[in-house]
N, C-alpha and C positions, 0 to 999 in steps of 0.2 A: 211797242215802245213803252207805254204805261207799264205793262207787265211786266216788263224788264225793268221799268225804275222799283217797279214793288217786292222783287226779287233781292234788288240790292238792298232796299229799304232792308228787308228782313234779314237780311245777313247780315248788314250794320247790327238790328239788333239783336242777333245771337249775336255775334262777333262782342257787342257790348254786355252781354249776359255772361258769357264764358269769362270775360276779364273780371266781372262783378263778384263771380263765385270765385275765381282764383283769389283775387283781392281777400276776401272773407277768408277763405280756406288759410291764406296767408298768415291774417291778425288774428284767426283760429289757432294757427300754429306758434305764432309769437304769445299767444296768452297762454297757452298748453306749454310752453317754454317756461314760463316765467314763473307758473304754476310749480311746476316741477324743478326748478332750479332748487338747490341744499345751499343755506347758509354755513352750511359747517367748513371749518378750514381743515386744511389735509395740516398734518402731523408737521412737515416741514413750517407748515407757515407759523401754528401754534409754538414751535420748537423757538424762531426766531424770534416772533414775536416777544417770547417769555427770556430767553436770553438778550437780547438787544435790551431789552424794559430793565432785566437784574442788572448790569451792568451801567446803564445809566443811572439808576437809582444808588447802587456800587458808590460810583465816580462822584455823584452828590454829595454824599453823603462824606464821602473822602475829603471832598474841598472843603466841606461846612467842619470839620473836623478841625482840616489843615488851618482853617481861616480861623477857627474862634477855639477851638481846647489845646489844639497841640504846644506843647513849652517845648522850645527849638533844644534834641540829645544832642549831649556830646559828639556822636558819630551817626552818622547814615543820614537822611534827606530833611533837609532843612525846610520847612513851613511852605517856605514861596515854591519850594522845587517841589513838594509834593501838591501842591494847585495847580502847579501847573503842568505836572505828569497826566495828572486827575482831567482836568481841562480838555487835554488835549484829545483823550480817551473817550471822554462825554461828549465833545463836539463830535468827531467822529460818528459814534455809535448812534448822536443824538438825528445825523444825517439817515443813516441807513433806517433807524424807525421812523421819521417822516415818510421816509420811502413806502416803507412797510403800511406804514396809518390811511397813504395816498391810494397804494393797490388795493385795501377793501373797499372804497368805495364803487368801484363797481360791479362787482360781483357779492360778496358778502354781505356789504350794507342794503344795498338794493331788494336781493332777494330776501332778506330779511323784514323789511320795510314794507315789501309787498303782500307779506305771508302774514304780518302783523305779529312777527313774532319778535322777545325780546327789546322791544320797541326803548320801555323807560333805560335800562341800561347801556343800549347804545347808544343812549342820547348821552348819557351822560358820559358813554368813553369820549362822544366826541365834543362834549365839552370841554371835557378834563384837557387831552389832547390839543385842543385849541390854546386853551388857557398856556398850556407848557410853551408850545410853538411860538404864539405871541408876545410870553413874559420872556422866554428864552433869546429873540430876536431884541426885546427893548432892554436887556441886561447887556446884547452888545452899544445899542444905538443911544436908547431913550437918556435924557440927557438933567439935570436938576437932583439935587438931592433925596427930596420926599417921594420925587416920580420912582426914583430910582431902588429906594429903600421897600415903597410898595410892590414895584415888580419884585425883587426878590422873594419877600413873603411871597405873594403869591405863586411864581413859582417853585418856592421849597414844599408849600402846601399841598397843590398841582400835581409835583413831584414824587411828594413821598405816597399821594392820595391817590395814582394812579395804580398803583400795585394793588389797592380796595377795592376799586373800581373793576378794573380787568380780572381780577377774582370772583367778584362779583357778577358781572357779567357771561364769565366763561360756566362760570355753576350756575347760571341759570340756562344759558344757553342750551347746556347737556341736560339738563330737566326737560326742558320744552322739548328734545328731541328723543327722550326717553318712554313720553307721553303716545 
């Protein structure tokens, strides 16, 4: 009977050894994963990315136009009606690039993060990005004059500065994978 509890004994611990080495072999293969994962985005995502970004930047630039140079022509769209074409174009688009901003965080920024590559400019996309999303949400909501007049600056800022930023970033990006 002894010799049978020491039989089992020993098969518990192979039994515990097999799982130990699977375990490893496991966190083996998830760092070999992680390892090997590519920050680079496929052509599609760069493609949207860079259109969705001209287009908002576009629509800005349309309203800051409509708001503060335009003298209302004789004929075609009148000041309020071109802010609010413009408006309506940037909200839109300004949705699908949040979308866009939210899907690198798992795979692009991650594997990037981990490889240590690119590091200072992605921080700052995702600064920039934040800045927009937040000034963008308190131009609907935030509420007092001075508050108000700050979020704008800084979203016009944000705004126009994210096209430096994402150029910046993307040339560096293709450097570092050049290397």
């Amino acid at each position: 009977m002894i010799a049978g509890r020491g039989r089992n004994v020993d098969n518990a611990l192979s039994s515990a050894n097999v799982t130990a080495m699977t375990d490893t072999t496991a966190h083996e293969r998830r760092h070999n994963e992680r390892r090997h994962l590519t920050p680079r985005l496929s052509t599609a995502r760069q493609a949207a990315i860079w259109s969705s970004t001209a287009v908002l930047v576009a629509t800005g630039a349309l309203w800051l136009y409509a708001e503060y140079l335009h003298a209302p022509p004789d004929d075609g769209l009148q000041p309020h009606e071109l802010k609010h074409y413009a408006m309506q174009v940037h909200a839109a688009f300004a949705l699908l690039f949040v979308w866009l901003a939210g899907t690198l965080a798992h795979h692009h920024m991650q594997a990037a993060w981990q490889q240590d590559r690119n590091r200072a400019t992605g921080a700052l996309m995702t600064v920039t990005v934040t800045v927009l999303v937040a000034s963008g949400y308190g131009l609907w909501y935030f509420g007092g004059e001075t508050l108000r007049q700050w979020t704008e600056v800084a979203h016009w800022v944000s705004g126009f500065g994210i096209v430096l930023a994402l150029a910046l970033h993307a040339a560096r990006g293709r450097r570092a994978t050049t290397r």
